[in-house]
mmCIF file of the N, C-alpha and C atoms, coordinates in Angstrom:
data_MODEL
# 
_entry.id   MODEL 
# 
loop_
_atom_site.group_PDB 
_atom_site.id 
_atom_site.type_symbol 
_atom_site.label_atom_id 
_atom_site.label_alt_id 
_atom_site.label_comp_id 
_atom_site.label_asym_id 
_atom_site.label_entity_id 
_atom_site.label_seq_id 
_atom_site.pdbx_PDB_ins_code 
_atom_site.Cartn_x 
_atom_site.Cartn_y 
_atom_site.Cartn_z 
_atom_site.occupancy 
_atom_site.B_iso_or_equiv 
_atom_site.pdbx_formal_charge 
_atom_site.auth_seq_id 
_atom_site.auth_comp_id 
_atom_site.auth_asym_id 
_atom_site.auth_atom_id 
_atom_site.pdbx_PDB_model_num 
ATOM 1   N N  . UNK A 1 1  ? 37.261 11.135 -23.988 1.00 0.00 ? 1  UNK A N  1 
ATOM 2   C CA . UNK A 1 1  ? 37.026 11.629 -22.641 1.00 0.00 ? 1  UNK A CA 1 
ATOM 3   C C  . UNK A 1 1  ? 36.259 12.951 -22.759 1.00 0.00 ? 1  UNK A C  1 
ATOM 4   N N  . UNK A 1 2  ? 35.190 12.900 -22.070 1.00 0.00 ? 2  UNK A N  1 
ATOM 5   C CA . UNK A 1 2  ? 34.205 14.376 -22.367 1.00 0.00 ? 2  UNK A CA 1 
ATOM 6   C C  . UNK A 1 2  ? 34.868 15.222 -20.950 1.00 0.00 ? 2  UNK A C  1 
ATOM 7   N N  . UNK A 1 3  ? 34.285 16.509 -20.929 1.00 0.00 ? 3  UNK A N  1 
ATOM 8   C CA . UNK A 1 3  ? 34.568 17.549 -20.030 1.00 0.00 ? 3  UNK A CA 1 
ATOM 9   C C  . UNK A 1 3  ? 34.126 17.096 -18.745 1.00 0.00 ? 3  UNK A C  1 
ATOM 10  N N  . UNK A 1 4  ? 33.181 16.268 -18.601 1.00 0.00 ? 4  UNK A N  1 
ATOM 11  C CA . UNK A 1 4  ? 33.016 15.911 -17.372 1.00 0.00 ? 4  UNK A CA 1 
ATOM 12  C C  . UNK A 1 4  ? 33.497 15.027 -16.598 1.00 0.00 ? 4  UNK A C  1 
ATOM 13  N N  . UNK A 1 5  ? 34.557 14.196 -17.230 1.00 0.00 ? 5  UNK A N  1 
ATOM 14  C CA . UNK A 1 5  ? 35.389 12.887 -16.812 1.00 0.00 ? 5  UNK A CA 1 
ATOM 15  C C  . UNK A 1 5  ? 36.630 13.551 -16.722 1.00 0.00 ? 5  UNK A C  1 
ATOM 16  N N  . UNK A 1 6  ? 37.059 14.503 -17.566 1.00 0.00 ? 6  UNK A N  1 
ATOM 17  C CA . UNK A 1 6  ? 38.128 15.115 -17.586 1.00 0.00 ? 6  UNK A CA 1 
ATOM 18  C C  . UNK A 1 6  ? 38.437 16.212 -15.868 1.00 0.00 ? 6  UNK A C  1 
ATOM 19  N N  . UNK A 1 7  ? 37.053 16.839 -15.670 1.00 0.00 ? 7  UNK A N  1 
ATOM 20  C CA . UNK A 1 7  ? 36.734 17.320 -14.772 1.00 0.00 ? 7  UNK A CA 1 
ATOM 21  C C  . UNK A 1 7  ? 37.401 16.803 -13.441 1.00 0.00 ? 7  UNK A C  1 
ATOM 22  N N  . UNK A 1 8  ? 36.724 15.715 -13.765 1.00 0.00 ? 8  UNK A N  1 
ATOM 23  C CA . UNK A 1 8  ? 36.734 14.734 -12.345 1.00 0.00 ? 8  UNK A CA 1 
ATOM 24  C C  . UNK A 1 8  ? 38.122 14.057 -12.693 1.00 0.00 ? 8  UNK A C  1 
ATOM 25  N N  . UNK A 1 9  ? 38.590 14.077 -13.171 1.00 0.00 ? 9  UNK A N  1 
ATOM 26  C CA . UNK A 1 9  ? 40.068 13.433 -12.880 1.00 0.00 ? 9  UNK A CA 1 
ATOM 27  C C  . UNK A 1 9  ? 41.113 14.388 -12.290 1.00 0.00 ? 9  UNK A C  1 
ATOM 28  N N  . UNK A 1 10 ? 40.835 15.894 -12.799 1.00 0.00 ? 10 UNK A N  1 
ATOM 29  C CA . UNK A 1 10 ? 41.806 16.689 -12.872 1.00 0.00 ? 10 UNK A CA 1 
ATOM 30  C C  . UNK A 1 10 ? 41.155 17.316 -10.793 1.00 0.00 ? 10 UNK A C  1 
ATOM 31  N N  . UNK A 1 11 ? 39.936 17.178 -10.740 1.00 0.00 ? 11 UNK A N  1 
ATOM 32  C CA . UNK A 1 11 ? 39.555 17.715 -9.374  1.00 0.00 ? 11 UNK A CA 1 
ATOM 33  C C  . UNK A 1 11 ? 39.693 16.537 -8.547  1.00 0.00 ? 11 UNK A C  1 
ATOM 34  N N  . UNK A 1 12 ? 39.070 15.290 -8.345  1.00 0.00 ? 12 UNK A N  1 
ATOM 35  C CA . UNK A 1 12 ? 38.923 14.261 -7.502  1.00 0.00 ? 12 UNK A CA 1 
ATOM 36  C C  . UNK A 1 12 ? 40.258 13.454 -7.420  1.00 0.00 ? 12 UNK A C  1 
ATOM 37  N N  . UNK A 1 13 ? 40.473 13.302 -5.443  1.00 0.00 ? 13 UNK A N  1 
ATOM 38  C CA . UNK A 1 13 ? 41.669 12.396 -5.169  1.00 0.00 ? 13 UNK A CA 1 
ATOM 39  C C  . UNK A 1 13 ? 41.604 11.017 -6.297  1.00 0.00 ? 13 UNK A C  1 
ATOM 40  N N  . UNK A 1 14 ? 43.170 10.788 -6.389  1.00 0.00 ? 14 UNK A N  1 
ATOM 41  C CA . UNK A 1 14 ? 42.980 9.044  -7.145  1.00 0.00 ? 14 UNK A CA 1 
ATOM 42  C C  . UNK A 1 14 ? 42.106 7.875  -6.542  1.00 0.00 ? 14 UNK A C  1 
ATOM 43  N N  . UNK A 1 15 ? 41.893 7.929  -5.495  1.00 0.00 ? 15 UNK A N  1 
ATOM 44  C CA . UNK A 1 15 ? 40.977 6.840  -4.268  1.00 0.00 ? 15 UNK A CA 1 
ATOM 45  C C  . UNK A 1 15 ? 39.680 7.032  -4.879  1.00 0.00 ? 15 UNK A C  1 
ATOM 46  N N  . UNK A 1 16 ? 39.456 7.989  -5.326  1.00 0.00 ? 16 UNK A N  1 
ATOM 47  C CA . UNK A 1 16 ? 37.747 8.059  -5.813  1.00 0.00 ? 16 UNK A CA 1 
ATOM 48  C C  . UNK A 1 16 ? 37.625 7.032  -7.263  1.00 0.00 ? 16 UNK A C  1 
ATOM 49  N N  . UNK A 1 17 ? 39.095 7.080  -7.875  1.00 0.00 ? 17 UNK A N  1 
ATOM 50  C CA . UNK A 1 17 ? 38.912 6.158  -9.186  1.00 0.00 ? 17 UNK A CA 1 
ATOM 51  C C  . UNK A 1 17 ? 38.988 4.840  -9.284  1.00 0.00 ? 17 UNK A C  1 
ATOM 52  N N  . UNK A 1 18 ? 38.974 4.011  -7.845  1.00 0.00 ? 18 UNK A N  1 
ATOM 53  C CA . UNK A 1 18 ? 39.408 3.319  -7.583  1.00 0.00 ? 18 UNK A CA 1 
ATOM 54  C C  . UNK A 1 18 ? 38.149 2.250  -7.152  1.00 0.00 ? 18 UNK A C  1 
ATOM 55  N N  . UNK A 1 19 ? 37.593 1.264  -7.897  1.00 0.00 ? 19 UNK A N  1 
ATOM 56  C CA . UNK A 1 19 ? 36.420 0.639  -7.890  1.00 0.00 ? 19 UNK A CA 1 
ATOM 57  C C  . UNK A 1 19 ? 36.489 -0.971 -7.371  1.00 0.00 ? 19 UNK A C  1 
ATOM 58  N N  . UNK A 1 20 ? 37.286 -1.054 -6.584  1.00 0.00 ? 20 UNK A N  1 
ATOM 59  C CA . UNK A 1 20 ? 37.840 -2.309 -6.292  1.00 0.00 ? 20 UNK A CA 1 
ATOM 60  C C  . UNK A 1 20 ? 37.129 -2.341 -4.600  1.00 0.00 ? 20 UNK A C  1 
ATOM 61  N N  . UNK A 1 21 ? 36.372 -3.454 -4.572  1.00 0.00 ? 21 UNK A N  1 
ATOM 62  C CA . UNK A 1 21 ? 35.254 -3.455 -3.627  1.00 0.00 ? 21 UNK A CA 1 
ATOM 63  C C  . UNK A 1 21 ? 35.863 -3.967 -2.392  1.00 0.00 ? 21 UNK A C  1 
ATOM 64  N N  . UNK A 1 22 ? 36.037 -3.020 -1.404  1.00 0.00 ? 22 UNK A N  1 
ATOM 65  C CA . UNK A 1 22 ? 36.401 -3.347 0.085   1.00 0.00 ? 22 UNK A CA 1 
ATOM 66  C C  . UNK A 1 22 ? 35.475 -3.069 1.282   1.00 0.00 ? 22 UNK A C  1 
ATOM 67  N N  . UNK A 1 23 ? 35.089 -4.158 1.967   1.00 0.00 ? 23 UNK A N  1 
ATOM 68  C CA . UNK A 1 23 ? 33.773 -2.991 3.276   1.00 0.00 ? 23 UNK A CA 1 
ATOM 69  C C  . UNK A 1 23 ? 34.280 -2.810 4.333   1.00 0.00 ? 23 UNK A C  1 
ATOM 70  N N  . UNK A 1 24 ? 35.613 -2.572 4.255   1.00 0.00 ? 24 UNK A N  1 
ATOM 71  C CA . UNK A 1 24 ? 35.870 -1.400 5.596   1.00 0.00 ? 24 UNK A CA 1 
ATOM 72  C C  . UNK A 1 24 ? 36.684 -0.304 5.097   1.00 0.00 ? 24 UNK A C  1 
ATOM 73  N N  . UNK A 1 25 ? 36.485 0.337  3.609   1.00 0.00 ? 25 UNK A N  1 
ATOM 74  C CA . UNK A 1 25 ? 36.980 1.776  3.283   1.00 0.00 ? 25 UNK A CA 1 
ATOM 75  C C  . UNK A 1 25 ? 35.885 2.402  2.969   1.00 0.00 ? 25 UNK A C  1 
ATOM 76  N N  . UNK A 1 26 ? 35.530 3.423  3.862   1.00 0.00 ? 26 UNK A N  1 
ATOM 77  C CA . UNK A 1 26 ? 34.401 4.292  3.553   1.00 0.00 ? 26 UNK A CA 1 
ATOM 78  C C  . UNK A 1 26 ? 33.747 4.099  1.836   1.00 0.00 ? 26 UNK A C  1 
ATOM 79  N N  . UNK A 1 27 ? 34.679 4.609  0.744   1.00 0.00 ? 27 UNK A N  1 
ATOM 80  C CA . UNK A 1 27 ? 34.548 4.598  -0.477  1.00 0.00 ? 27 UNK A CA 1 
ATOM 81  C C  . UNK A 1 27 ? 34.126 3.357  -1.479  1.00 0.00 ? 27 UNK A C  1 
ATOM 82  N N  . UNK A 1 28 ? 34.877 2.540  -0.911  1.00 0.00 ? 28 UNK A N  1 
ATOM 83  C CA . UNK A 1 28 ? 35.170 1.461  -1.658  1.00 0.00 ? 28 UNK A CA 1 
ATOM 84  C C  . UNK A 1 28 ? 33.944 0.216  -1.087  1.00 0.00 ? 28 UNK A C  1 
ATOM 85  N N  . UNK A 1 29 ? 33.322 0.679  0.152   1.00 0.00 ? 29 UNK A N  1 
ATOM 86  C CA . UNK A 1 29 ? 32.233 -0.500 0.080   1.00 0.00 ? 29 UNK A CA 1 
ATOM 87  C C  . UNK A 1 29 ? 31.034 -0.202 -0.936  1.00 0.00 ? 29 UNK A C  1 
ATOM 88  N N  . UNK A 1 30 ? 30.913 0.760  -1.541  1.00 0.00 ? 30 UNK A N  1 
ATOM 89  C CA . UNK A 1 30 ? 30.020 1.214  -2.148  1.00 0.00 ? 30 UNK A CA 1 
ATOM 90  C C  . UNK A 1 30 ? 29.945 -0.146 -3.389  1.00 0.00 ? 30 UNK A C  1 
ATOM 91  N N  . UNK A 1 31 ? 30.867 -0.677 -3.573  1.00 0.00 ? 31 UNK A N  1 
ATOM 92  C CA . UNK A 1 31 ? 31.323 -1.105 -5.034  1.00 0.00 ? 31 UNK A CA 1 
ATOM 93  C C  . UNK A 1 31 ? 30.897 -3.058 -4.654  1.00 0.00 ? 31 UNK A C  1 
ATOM 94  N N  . UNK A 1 32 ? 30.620 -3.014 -3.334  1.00 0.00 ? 32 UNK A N  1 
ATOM 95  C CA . UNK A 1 32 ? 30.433 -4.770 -2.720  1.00 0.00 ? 32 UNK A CA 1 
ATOM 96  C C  . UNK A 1 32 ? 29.325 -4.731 -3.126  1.00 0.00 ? 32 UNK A C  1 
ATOM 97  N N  . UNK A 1 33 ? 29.119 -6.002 -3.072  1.00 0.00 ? 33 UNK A N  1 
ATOM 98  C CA . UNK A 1 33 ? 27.446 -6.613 -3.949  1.00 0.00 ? 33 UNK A CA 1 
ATOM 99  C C  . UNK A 1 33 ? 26.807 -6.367 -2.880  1.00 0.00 ? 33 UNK A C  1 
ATOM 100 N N  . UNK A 1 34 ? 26.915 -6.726 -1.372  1.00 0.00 ? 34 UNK A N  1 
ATOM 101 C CA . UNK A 1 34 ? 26.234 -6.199 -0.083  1.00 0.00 ? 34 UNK A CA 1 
ATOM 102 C C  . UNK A 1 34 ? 25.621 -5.002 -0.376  1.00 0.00 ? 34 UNK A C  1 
ATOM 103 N N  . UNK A 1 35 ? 26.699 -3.768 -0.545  1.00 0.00 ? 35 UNK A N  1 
ATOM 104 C CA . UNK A 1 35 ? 25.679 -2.368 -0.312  1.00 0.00 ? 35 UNK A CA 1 
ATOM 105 C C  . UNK A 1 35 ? 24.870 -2.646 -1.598  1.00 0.00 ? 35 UNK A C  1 
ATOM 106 N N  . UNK A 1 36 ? 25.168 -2.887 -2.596  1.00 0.00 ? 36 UNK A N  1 
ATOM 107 C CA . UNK A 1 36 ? 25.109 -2.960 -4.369  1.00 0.00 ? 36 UNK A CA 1 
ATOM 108 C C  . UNK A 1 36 ? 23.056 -3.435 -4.086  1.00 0.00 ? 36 UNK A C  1 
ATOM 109 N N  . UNK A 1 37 ? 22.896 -4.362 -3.312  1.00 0.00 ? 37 UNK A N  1 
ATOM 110 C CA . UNK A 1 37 ? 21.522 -4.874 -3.093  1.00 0.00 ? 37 UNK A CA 1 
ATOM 111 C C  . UNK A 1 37 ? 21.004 -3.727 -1.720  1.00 0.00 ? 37 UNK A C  1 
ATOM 112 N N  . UNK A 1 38 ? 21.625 -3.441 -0.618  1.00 0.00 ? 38 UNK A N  1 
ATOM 113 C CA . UNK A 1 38 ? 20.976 -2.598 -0.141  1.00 0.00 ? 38 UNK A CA 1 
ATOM 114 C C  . UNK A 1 38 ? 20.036 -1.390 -0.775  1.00 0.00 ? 38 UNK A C  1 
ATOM 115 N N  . UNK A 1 39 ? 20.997 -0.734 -1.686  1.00 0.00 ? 39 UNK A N  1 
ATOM 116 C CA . UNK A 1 39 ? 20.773 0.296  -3.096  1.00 0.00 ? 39 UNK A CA 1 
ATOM 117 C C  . UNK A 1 39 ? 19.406 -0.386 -3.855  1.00 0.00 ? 39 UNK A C  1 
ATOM 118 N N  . UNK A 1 40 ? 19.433 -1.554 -3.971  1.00 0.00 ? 40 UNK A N  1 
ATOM 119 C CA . UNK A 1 40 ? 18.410 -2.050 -4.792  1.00 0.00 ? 40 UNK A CA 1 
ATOM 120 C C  . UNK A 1 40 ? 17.164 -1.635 -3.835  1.00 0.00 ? 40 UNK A C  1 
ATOM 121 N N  . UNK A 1 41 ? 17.441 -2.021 -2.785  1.00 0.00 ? 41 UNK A N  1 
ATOM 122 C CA . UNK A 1 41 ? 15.699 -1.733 -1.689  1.00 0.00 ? 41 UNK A CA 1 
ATOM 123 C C  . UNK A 1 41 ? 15.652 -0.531 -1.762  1.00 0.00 ? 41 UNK A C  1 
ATOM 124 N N  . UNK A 1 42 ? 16.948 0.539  -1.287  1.00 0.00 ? 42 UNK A N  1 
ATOM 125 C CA . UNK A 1 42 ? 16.254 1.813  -1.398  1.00 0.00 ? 42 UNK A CA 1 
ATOM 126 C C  . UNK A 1 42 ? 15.759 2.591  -2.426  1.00 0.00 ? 42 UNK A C  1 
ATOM 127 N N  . UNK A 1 43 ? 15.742 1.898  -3.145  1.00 0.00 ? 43 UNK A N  1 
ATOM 128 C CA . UNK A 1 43 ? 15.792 2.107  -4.871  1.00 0.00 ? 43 UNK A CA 1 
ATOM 129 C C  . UNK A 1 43 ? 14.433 2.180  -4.893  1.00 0.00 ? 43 UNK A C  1 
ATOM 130 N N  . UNK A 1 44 ? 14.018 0.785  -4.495  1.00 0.00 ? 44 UNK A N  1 
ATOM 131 C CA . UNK A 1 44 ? 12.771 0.320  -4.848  1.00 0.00 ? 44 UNK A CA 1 
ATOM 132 C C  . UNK A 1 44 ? 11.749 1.250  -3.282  1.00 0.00 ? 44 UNK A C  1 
ATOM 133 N N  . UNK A 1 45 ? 11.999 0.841  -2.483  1.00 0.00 ? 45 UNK A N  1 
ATOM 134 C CA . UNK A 1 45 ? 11.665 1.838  -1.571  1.00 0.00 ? 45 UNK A CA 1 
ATOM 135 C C  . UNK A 1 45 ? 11.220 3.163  -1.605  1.00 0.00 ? 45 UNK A C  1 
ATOM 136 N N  . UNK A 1 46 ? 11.953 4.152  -2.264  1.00 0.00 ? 46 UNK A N  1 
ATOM 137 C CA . UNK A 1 46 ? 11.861 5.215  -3.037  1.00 0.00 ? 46 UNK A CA 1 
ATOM 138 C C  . UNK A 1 46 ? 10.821 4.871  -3.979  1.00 0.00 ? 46 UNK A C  1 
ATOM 139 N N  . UNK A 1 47 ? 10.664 4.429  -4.858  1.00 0.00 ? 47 UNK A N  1 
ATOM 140 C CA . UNK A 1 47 ? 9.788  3.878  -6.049  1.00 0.00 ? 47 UNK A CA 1 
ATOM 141 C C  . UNK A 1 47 ? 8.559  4.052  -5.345  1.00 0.00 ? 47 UNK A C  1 
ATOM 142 N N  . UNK A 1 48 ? 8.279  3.307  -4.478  1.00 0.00 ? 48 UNK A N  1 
ATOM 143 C CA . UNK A 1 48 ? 7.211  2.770  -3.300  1.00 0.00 ? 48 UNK A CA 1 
ATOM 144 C C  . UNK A 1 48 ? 6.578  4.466  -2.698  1.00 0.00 ? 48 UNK A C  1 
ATOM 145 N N  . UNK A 1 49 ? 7.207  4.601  -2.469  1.00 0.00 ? 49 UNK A N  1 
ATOM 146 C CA . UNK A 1 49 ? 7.365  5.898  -1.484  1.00 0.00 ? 49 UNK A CA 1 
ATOM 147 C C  . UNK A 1 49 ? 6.588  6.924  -2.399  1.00 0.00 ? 49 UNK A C  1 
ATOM 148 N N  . UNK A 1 50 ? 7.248  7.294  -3.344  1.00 0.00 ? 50 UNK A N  1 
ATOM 149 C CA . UNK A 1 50 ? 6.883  8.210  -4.493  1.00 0.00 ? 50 UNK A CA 1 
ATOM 150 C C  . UNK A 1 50 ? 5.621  7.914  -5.549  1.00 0.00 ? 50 UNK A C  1 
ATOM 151 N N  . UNK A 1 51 ? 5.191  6.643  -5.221  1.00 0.00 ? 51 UNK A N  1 
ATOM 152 C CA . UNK A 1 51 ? 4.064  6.391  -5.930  1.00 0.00 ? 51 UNK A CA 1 
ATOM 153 C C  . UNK A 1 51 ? 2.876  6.377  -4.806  1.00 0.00 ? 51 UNK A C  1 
ATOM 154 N N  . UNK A 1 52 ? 3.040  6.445  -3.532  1.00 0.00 ? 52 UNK A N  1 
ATOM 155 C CA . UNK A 1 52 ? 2.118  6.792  -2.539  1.00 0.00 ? 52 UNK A CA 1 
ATOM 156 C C  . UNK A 1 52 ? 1.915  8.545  -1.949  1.00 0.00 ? 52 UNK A C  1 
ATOM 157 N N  . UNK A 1 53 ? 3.158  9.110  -2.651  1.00 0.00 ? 53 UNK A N  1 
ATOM 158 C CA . UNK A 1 53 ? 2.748  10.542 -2.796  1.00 0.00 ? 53 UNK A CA 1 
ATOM 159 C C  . UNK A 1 53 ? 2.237  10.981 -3.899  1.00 0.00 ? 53 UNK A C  1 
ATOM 160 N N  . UNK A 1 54 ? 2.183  10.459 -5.294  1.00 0.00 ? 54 UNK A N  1 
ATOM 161 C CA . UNK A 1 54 ? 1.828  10.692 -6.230  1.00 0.00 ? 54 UNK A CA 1 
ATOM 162 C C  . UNK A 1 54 ? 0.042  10.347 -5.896  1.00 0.00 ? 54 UNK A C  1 
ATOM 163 N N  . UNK A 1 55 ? -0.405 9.213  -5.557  1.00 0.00 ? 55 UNK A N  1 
ATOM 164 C CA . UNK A 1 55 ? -1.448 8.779  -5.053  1.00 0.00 ? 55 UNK A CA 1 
ATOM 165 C C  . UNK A 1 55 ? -2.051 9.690  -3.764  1.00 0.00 ? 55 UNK A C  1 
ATOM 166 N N  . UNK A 1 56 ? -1.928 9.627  -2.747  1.00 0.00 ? 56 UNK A N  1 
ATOM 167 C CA . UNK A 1 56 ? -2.177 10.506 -1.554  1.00 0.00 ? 56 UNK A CA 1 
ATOM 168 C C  . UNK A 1 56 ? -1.695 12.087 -1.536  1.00 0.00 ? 56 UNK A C  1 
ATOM 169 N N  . UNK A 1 57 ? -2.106 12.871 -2.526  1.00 0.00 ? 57 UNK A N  1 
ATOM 170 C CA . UNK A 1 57 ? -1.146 14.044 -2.660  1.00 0.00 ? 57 UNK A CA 1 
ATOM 171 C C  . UNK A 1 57 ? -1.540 15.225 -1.591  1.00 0.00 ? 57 UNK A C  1 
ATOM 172 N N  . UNK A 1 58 ? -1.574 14.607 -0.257  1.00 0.00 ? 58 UNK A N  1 
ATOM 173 C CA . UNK A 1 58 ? -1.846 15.246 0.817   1.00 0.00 ? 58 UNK A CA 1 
ATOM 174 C C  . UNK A 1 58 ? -0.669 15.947 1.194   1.00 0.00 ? 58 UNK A C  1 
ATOM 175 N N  . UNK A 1 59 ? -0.274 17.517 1.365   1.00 0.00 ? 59 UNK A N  1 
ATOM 176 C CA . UNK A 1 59 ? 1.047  17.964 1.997   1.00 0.00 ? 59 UNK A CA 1 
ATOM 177 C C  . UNK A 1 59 ? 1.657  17.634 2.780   1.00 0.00 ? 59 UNK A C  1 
ATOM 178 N N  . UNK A 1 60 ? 0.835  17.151 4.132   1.00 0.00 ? 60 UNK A N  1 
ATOM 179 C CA . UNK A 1 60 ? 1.287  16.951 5.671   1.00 0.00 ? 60 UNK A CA 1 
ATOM 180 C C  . UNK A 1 60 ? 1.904  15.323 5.344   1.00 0.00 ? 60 UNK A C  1 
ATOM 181 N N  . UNK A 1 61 ? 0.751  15.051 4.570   1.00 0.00 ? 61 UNK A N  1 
ATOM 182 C CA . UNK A 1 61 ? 1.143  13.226 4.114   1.00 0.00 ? 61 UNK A CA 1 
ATOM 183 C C  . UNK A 1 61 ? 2.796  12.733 3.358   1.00 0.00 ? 61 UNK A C  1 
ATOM 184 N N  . UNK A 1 62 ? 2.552  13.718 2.420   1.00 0.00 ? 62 UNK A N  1 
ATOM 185 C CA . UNK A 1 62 ? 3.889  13.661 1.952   1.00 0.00 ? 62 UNK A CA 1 
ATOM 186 C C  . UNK A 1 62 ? 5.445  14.141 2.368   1.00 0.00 ? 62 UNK A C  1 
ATOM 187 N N  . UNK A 1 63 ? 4.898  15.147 3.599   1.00 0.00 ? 63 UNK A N  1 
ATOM 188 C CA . UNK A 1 63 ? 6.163  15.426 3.875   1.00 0.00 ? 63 UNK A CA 1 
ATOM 189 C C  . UNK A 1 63 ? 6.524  14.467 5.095   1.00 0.00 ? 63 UNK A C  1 
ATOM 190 N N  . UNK A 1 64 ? 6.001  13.529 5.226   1.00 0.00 ? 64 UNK A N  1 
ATOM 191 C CA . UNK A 1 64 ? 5.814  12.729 6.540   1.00 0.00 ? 64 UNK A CA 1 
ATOM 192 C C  . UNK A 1 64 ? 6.527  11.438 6.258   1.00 0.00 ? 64 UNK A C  1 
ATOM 193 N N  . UNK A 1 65 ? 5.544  11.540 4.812   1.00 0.00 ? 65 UNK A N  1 
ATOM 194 C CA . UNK A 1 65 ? 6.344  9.812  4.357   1.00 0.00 ? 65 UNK A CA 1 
ATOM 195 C C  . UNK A 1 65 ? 7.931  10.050 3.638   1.00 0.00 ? 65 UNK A C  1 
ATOM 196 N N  . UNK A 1 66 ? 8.421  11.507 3.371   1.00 0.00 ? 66 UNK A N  1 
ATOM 197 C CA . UNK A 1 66 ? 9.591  11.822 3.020   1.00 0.00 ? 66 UNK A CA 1 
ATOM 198 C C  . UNK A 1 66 ? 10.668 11.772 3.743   1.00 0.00 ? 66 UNK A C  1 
ATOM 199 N N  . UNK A 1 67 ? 10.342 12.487 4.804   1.00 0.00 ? 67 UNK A N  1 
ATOM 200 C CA . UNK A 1 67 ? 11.387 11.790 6.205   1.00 0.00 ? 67 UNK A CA 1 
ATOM 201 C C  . UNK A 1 67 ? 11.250 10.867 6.921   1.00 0.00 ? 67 UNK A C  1 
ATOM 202 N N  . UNK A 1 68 ? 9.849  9.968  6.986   1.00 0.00 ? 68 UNK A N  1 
ATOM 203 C CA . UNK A 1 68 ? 9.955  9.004  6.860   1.00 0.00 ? 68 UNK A CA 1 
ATOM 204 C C  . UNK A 1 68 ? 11.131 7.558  6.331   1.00 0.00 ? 68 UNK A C  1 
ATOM 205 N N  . UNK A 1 69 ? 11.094 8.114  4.860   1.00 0.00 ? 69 UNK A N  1 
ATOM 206 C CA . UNK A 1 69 ? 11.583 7.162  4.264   1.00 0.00 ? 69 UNK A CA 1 
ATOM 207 C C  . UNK A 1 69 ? 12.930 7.876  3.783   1.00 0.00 ? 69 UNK A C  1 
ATOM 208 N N  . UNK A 1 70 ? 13.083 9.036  4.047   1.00 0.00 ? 70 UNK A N  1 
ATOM 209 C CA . UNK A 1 70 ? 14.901 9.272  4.185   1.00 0.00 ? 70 UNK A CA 1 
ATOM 210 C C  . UNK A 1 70 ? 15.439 8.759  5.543   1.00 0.00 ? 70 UNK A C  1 
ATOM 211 N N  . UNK A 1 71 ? 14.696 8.353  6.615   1.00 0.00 ? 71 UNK A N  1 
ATOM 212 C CA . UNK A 1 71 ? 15.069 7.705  8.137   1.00 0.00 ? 71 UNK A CA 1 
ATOM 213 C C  . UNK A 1 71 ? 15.528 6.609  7.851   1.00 0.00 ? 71 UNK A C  1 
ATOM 214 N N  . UNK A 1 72 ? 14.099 5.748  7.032   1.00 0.00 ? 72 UNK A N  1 
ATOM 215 C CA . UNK A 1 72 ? 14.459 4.221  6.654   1.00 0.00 ? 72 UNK A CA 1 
ATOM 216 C C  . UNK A 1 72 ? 15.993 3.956  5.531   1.00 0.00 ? 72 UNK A C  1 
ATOM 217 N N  . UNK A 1 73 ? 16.040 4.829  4.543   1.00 0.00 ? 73 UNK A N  1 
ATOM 218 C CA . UNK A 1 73 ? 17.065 5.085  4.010   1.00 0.00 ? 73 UNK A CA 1 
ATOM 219 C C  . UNK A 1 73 ? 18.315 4.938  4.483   1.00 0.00 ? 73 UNK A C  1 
ATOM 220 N N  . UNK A 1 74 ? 18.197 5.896  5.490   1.00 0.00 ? 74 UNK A N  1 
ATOM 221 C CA . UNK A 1 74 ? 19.785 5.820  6.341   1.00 0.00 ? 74 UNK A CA 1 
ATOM 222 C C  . UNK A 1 74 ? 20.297 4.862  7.015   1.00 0.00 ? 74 UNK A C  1 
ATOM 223 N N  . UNK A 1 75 ? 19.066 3.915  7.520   1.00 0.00 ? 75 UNK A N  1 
ATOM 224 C CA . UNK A 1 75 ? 18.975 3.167  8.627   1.00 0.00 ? 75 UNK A CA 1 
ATOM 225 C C  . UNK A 1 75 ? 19.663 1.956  7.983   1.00 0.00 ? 75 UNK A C  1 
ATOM 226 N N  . UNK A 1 76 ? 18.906 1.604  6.453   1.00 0.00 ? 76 UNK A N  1 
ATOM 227 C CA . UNK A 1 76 ? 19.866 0.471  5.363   1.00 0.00 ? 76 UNK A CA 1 
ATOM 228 C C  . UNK A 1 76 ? 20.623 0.750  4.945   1.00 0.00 ? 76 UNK A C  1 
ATOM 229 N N  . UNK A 1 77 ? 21.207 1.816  4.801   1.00 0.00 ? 77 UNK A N  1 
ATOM 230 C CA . UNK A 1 77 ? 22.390 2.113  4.120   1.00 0.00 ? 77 UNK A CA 1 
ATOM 231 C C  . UNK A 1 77 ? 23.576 2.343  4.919   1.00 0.00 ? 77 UNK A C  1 
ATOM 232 N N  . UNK A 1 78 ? 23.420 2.021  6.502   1.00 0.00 ? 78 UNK A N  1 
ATOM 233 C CA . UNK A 1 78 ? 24.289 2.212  7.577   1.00 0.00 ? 78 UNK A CA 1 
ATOM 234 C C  . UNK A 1 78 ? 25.251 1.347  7.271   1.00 0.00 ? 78 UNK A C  1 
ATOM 235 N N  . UNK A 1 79 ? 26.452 1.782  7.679   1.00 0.00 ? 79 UNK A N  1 
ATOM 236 C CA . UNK A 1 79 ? 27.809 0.993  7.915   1.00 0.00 ? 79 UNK A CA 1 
ATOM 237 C C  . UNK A 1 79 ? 27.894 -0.013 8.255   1.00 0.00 ? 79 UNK A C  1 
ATOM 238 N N  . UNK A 1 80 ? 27.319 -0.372 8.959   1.00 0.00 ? 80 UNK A N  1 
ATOM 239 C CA . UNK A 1 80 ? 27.707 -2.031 9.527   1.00 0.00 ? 80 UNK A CA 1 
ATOM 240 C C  . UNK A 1 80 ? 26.520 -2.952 8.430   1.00 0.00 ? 80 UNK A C  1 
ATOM 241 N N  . UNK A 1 81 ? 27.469 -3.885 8.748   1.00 0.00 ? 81 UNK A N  1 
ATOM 242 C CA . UNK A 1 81 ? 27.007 -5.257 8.069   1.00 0.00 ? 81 UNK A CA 1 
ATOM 243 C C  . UNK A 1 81 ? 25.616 -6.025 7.813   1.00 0.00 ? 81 UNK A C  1 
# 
């Protein structure tokens, strides 16, 4: 066990160690194959995103497509189903 697992056991409630996939506990939907593929788009999304600022390295451009795509972000990664 390194300092940083040790960390987190001795600071974080037991519910955080707890990886058993439910989608109606805030925590625990994280762990369903549902969000598990949402994560995959924003993943890739991001990817997308960051290679059109790398490409277009316009300021106004990039800060546009950043909240942009932290909007779209939120919007898939919302709670419901």
């Amino acid at each position: 066990m390194n300092l940083f697992d040790w960390l987190q056991h001795q600071v974080l409630p037991e519910w955080t160690r707890d990886e058993s996939p439910d989608h109606r506990h805030p925590h625990k939907r994280r762990f369903t194959p549902g969000y598990r593929r949402k994560k995959g788009i924003v993943k890739n999304l991001w990817i997308g995103s960051g290679l059109l600022m790398i490409i277009l390295a316009t300021p106004a451009l990039m800060l546009a497509l950043a909240m942009g795509t932290t909007f779209l972000s939120f919007v898939i990664l919302d709670e419901t189903p």
